[in-house]
C-alpha positions in Angstrom: -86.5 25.6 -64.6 -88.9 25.9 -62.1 -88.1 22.8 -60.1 -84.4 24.5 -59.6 -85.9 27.7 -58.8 -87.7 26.4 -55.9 -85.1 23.6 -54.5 -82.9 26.7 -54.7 -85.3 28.7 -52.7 -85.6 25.9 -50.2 -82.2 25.1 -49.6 -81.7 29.1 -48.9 -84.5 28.8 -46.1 -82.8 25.7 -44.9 -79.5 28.1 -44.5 -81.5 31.2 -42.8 -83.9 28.4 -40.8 -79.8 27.2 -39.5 -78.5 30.3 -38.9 -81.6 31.1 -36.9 -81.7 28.1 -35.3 -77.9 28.6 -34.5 -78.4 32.2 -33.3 -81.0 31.4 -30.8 -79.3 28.1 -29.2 -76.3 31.1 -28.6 -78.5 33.5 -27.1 -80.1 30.9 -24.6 -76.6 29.4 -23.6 -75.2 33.3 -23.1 -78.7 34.2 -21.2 -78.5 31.0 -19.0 -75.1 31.6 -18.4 -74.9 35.2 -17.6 -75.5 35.1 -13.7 -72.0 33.2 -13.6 -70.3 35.4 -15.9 -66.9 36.7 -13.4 -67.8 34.4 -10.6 -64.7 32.8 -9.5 -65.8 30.2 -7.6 -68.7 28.0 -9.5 -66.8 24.9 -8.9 -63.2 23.9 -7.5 -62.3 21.8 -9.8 -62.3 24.7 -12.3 -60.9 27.1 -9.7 -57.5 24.5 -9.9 -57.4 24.2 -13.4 -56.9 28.2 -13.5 -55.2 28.6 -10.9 -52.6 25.5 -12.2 -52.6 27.3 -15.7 -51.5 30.6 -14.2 -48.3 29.2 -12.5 -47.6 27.2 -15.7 -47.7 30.1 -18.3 -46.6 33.1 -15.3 -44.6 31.4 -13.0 -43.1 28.6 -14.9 -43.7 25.7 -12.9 -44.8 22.2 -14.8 -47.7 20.3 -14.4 -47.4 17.2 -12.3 -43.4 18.1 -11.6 -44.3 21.5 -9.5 -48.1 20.8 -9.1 -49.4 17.3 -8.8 -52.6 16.6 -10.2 -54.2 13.2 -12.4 -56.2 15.5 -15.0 -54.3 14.9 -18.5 -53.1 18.4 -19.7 -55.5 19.3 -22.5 -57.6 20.9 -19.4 -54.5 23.2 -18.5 -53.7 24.1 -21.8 -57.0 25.1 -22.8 -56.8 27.4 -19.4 -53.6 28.3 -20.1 -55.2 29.9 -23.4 -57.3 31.5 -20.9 -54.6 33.1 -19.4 -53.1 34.3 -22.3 -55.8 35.5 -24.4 -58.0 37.6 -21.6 -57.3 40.1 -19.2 -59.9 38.7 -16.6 -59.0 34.8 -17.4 -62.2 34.2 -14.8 -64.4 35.8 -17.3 -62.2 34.3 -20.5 -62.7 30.8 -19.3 -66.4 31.1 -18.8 -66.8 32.5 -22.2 -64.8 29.7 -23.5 -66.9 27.5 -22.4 -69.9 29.0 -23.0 -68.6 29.0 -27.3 -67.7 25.2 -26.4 -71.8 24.2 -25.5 -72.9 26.2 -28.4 -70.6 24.2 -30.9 -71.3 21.2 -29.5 -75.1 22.3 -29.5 -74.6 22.6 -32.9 -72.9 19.5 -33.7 -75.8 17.9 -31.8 -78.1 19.3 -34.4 -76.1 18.0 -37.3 -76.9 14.4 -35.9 -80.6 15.4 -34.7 -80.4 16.0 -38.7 -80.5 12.4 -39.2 -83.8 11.5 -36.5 -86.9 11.6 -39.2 -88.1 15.2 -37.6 -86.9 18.6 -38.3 -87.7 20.2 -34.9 -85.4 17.5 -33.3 -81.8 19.4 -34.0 -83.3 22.2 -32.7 -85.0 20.7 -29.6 -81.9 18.6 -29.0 -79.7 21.4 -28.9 -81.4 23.6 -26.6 -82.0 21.0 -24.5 -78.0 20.4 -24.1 -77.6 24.3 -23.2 -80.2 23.6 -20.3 -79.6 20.3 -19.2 -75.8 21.1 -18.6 -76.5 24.2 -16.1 -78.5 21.8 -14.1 -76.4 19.3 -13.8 -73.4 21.4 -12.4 -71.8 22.7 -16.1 -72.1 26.5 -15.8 -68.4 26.9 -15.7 -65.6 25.0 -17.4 -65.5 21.6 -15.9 -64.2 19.1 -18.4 -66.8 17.8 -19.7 -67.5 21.1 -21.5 -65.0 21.3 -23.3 -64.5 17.3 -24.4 -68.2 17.0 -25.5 -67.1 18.8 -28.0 -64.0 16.6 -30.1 -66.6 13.4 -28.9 -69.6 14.6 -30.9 -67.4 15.7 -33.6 -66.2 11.6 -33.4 -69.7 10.6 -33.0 -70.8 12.3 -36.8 -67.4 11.2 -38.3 -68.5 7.5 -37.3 -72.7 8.1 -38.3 -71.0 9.4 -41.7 -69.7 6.7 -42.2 -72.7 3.7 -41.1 -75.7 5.5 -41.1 -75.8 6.8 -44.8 -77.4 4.8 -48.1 -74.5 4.3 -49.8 -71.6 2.5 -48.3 -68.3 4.7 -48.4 -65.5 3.7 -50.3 -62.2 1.6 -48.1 -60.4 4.6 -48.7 -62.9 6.9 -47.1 -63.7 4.5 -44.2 -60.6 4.4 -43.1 -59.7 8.0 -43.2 -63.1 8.6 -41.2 -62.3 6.1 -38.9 -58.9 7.7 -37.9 -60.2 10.8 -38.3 -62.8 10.0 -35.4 -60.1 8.4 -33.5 -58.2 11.4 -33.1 -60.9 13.1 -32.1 -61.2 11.0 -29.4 -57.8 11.4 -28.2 -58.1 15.1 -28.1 -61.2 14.6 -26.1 -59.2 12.0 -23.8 -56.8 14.6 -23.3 -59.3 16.7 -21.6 -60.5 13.7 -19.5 -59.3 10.4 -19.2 -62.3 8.7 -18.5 -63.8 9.7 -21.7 -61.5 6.4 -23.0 -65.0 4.7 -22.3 -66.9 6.6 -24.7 -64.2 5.9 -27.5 -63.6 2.6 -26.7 -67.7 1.4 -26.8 -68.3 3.4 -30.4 -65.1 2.5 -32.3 -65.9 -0.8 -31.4 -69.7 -0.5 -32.3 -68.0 1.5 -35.8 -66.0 -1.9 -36.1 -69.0 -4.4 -35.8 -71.4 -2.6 -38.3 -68.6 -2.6 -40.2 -67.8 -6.2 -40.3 -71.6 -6.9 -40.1 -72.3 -4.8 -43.6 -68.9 -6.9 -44.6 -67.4 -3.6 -46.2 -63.7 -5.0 -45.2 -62.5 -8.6 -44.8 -61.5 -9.3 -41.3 -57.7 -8.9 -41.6 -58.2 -5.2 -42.6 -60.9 -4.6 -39.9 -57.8 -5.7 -37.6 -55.4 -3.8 -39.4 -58.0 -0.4 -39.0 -58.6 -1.2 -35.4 -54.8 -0.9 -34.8 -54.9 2.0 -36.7 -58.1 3.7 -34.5 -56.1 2.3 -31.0 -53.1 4.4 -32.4 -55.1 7.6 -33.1 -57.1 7.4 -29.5 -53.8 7.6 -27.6 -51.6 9.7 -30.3 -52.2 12.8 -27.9 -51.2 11.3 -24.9 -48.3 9.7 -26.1 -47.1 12.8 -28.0 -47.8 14.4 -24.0 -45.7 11.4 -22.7 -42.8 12.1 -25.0 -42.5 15.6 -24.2 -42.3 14.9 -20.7 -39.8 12.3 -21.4 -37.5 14.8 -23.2 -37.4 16.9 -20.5 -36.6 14.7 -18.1 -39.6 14.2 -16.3 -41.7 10.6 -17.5 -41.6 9.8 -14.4 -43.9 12.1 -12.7 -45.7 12.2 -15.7 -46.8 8.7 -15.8 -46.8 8.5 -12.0 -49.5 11.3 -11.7 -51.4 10.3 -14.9 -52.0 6.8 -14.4 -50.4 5.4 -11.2 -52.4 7.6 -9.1 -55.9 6.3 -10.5 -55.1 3.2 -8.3 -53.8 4.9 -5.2 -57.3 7.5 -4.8 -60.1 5.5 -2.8 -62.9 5.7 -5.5 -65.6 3.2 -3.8 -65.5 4.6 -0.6 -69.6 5.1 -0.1 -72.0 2.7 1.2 -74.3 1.3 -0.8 -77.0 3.5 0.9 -75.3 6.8 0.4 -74.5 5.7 -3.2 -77.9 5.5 -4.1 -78.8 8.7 -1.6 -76.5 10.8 -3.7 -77.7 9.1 -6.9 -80.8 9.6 -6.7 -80.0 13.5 -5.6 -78.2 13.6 -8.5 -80.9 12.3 -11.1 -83.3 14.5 -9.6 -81.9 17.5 -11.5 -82.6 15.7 -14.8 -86.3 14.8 -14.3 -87.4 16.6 -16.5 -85.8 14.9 -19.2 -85.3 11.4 -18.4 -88.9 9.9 -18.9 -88.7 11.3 -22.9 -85.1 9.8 -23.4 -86.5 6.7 -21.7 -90.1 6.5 -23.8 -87.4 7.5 -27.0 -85.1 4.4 -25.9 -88.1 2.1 -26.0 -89.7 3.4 -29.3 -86.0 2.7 -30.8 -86.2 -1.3 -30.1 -89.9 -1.6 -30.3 -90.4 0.5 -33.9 -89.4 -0.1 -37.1 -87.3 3.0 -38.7 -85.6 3.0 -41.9 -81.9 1.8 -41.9 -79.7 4.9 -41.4 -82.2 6.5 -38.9 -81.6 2.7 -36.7 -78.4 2.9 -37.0 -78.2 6.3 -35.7 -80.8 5.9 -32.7 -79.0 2.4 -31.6 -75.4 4.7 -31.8 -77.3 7.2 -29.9 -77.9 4.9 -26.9 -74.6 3.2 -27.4 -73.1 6.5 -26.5 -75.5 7.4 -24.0 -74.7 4.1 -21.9 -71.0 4.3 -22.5 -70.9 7.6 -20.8 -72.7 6.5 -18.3 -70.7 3.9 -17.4 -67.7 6.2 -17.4 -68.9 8.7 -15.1 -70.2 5.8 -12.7 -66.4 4.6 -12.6 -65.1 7.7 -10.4 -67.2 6.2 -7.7 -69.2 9.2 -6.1 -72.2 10.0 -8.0 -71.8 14.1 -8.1 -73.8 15.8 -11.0 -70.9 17.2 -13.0 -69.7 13.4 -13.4 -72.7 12.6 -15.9 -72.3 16.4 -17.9 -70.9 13.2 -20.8 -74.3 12.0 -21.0 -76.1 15.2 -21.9 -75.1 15.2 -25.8 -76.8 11.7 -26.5 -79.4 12.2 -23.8 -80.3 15.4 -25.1 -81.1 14.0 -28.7 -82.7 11.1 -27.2 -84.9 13.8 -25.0 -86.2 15.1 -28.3 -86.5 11.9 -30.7 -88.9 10.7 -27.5 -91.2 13.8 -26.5 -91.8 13.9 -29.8 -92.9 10.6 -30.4 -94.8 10.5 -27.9 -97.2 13.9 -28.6 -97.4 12.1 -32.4 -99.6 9.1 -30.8 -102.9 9.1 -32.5 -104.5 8.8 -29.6 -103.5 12.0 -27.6 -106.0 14.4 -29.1 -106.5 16.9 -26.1 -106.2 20.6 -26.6 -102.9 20.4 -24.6 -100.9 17.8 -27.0 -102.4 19.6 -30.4 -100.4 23.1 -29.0 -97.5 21.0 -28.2 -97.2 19.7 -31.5 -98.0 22.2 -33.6 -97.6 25.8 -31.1 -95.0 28.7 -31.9 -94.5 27.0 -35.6 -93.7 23.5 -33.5 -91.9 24.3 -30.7 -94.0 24.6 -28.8 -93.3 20.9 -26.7 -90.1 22.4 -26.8 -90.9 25.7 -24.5 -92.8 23.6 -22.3 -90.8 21.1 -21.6 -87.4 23.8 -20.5 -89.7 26.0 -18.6 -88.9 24.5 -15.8 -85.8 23.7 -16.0 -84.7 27.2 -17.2 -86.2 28.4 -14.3 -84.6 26.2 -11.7 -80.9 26.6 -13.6 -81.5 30.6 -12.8 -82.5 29.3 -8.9 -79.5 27.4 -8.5 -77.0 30.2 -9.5 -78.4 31.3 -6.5 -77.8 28.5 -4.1 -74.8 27.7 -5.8 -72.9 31.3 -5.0 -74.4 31.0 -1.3 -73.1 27.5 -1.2 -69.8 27.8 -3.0 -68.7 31.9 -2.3 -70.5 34.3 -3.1 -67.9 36.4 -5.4 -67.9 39.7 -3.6 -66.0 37.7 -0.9 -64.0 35.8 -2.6 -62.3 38.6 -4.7 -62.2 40.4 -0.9 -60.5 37.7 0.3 -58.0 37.4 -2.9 -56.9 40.9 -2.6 -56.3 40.8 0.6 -53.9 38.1 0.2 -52.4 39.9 -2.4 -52.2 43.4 -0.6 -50.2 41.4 2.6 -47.8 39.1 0.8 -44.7 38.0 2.4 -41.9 36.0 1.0 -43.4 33.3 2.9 -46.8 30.9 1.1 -50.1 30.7 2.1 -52.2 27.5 2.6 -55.7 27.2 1.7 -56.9 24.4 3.3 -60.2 24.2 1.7 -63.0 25.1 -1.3 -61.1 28.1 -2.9 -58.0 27.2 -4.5 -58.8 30.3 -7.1 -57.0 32.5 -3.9 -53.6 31.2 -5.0 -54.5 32.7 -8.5 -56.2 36.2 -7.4 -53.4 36.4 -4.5 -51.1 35.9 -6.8 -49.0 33.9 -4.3 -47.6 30.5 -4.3 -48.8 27.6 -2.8 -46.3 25.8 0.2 -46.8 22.6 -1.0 -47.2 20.3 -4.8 -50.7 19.3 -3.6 -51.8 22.8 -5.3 -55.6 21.4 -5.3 -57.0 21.8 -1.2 -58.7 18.1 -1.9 -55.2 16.2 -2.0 -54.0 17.2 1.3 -57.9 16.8 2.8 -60.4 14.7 1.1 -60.9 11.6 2.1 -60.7 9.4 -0.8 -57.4 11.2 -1.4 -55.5 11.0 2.0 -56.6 8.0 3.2 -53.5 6.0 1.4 -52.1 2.9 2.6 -48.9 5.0 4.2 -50.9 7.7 4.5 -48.1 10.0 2.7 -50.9 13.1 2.1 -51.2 13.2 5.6 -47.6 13.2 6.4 -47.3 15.8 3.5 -49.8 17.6 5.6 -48.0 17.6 8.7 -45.2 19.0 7.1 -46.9 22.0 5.4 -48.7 23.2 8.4 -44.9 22.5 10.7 -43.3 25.1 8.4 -45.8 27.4 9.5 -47.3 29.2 6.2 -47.5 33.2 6.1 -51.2 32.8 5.9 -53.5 30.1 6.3 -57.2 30.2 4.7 -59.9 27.9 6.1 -63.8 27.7 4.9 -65.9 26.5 7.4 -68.3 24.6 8.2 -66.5 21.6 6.4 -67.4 19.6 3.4 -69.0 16.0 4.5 -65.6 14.7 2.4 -63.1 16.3 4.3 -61.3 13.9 6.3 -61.9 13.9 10.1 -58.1 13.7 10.8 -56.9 16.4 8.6 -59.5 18.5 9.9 -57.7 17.7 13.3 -54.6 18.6 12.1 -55.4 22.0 11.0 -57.6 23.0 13.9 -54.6 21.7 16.4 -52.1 24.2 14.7 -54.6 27.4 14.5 -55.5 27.2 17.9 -51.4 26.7 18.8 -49.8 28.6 16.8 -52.0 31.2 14.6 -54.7 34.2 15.4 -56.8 34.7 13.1 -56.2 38.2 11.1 -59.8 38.6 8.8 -62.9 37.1 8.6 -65.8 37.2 6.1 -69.1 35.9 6.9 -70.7 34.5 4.6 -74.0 33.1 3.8 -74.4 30.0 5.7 -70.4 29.9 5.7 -67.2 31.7 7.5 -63.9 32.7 5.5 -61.3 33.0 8.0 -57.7 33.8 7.5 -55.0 32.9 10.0 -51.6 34.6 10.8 -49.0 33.0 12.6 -49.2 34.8 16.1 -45.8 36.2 16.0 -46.9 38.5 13.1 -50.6 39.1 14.4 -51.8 42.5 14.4 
């Protein structure tokens, strides 16, 4: 009687301990977050996706038949919802995505779960929520959302290797799927992700075949099975398209393109420059997930917690390799590693302030401070402090969001039946203007970017030509210029404002100049 009485009163502190736990990792991610809250330009990228999901639901006009673009359609659907559910979609996708790193924060401390320490859920978790604002994910760029359905693939998989007792065939297999799916949903979201599925269904596969739980032909007949899950989505995308008419441009923008966009198109030198810019914003944390990574092959831990770690920096290594695929090294590109990085952040600072022989005054509060967390406060200081500093930088950098929503109802308050061009950085102007765009290349970066319109025949270009010939009823133009916009196209534009248009409004900016352009006939 007494034995229940207390296991019952621990597992109800286990619940409130959670729901703490849970409470807090929301408050951090909503506190870290708030400084973006209604910005509408944190990122292009995510400026597109709304302004693409805003034509789609209000205007009508189809993803990669009306407005070209290579990103799968999860991402516009789940801005579409945006659209739908909130007045002020700017602010509706950010508190999207500020839900999505709080479940996948707690998804990441259901695996932590499985590390051998209690604090390392909750140390893993926070870590996430901190780690992503510094490496570019205070918005809703992909990866925040898709980290999600991944993690949720990576426990479906650990259920099924990392426990004591070996699940039944039946079970397996269902996991299995099950985890497969998830990783088509998250491939929705992002193609590249097909990395991360690929490397753990195959390690699923091995310890599998290694623990000989199936004979080989039904490991073959499971991994046609798992294939067929991982691209159910897409297909299911690929049909509709089909029944409407329009495979074509579906499969055209969704695949064909990868091979037409110059990816490798940095010298080795500036590679490694922008790398190593890159990896300075995870400092902090990259000498614990590498002393973590180390104390995995070079200790012994029980079976399941192996299993685990190994999975860890399976993951870890395959979502590393997909974000090194796309070619320029930007910070938003490794937001996939965060998840497994984050847990392998916390299995290694904690290791290390357990050595025996770190005694000083300093390690003893880091172990055992604030009821344990203390290593846990020390180690985000900093970076909690710099995510706040480059909210800063990144609205001077980026547009500051007084101007921008100047500059949008501007637009608005002088349409024509004509459509204006934004060259450049602020594709969220065709959404707050609520005007069309003059051309499919919705996204300012296909008609200007380098890697983009430097095609053999040089059809973005031409495509170019022909927008800025029909003479749009506006044209916006950020300046100075990105080091990625294309000398030529740069050329191009400058050649027809100084013929042809006056320039009707500008906004200085911080470091920057908004400017938008009239044709002279209509100047005031």
């Amino acid at each position: 009687m007494l034995a229940s009485k207390c296991s019952l009163l621990i597992f109800r502190s286990l619940i409130v301990m959670k729901f703490w736990h849970l409470l807090l990792l929301g408050a951090l991610v909503f506190i870290l977050r708030w400084p973006y809250f209604n910005s509408p330009a944190i990122h292009i990228d995510e400026q597109f996706y709304l302004a693409l999901a805003d034509k789609w639901v209000n205007a009508g006009l189809i993803p990669y038949v009306n407005v070209w673009d290579r990103k799968p359609l999860g991402i516009f659907a789940i801005y579409a919802i945006a659209i739908l559910a909130f007045k002020n979609a700017i602010l509706g996708y950010q508190i999207m995505a500020a839900f999505f790193v709080i479940a996948t924060g707690a998804i990441i401390m259901r695996i932590g779960r499985q590390l051998g320490d209690e604090r390392i859920p909750f140390f893993a978790a926070m870590t996430y929520a901190v780690a992503v604002m510094l490496m570019d994910g205070p918005g809703g760029q992909t990866p925040i959302f898709y980290n999600l359905p991944v993690a949720g693939a990576v426990v479906v998989i650990l259920r099924l290797i990392s426990g004591d007792q070996v699940p039944s065939q039946r079970a397996t297999c269902l996991g299995a799927l099950a985890a497969c799916l998830l990783f088509g949903l998250a491939i929705q979201i992002q193609y590249t992700c097909v990395v991360e599925a690929a490397f753990l269904s195959l390690f699923l596969l091995v310890v599998l075949w290694h623990r000989d739980v199936m004979r080989v032909q039904c490991l073959t007949m499971l991994a046609s099975g798992m294939a067929f899950c991982g691209l159910l989505p897409t297909l299911l995308v690929g049909v509709v398209y089909g029944a409407i008419g329009h495979w074509h441009e579906f499969f055209a923008a969704n695949f064909q393109s990868i091979f037409t966009k110059v990816l490798w198109r940095l010298s080795a030198m500036e590679y490694a420059q922008r790398f190593l810019q890159s990896s300075l914003f995870g400092i902090v944390f990259l000498p614990f997930a590498a002393y973590g990574v180390c104390a995995i092959f070079s200790d012994k831990q029980p079976r399941g917690q192996s299993v685990t770690l190994r999975a860890l920096v399976l993951w870890l290594l395959s979502a590393f390799t997909g974000a090194v695929m796309l070619g320029i090294p930007e910070r938003h590109y490794f937001l996939p590693t965060l998840a497994p990085l984050a847990l392998l952040t916390g299995f290694g600072f904690l290791r290390l302030t357990e050595l025996s022989n770190l005694r000083s005054g300093c390690v003893m509060w880091l172990r055992r401070g604030l009821h344990g967390f203390g290593g846990l406060v020390a180690l985000l200081a900093i970076p909690v402090s710099a995510s706040y500093l480059i909210a800063h930088i990144n609205a001077l950098q980026r547009g500051e969001p007084g101007d921008v929503y100047a500059i949008g109802a501007y637009m608005k308050a002088h349409k024509t039946t004509g459509c204006p061009f934004v060259f450049n950085r602020l594709p969220i102007l065709y959404y707050l203007g609520d005007v069309c765009a003059p051309s499919i290349y919705m996204f300012p970066n296909h008609l200007s970017e380098v890697g983009e319109v430097r095609t053999p025949g040089g059809e973005r270009l031409k495509e170019l030509a022909r927008v800025l010939a029909e003479e749009p009823s506006m044209i916006f133009v950020r300046r100075p210029h990105t080091r990625d916009t294309d000398r030529e196209a740069i050329d191009m534009l400058e050649q027809t404002l100084h013929d042809r248009y006056a320039v009707e409004m500008e906004w200085p900016g911080d470091g920057q100049l908004y400017s938008l352009y009239v044709p002279k006939a209509s100047a005031r």
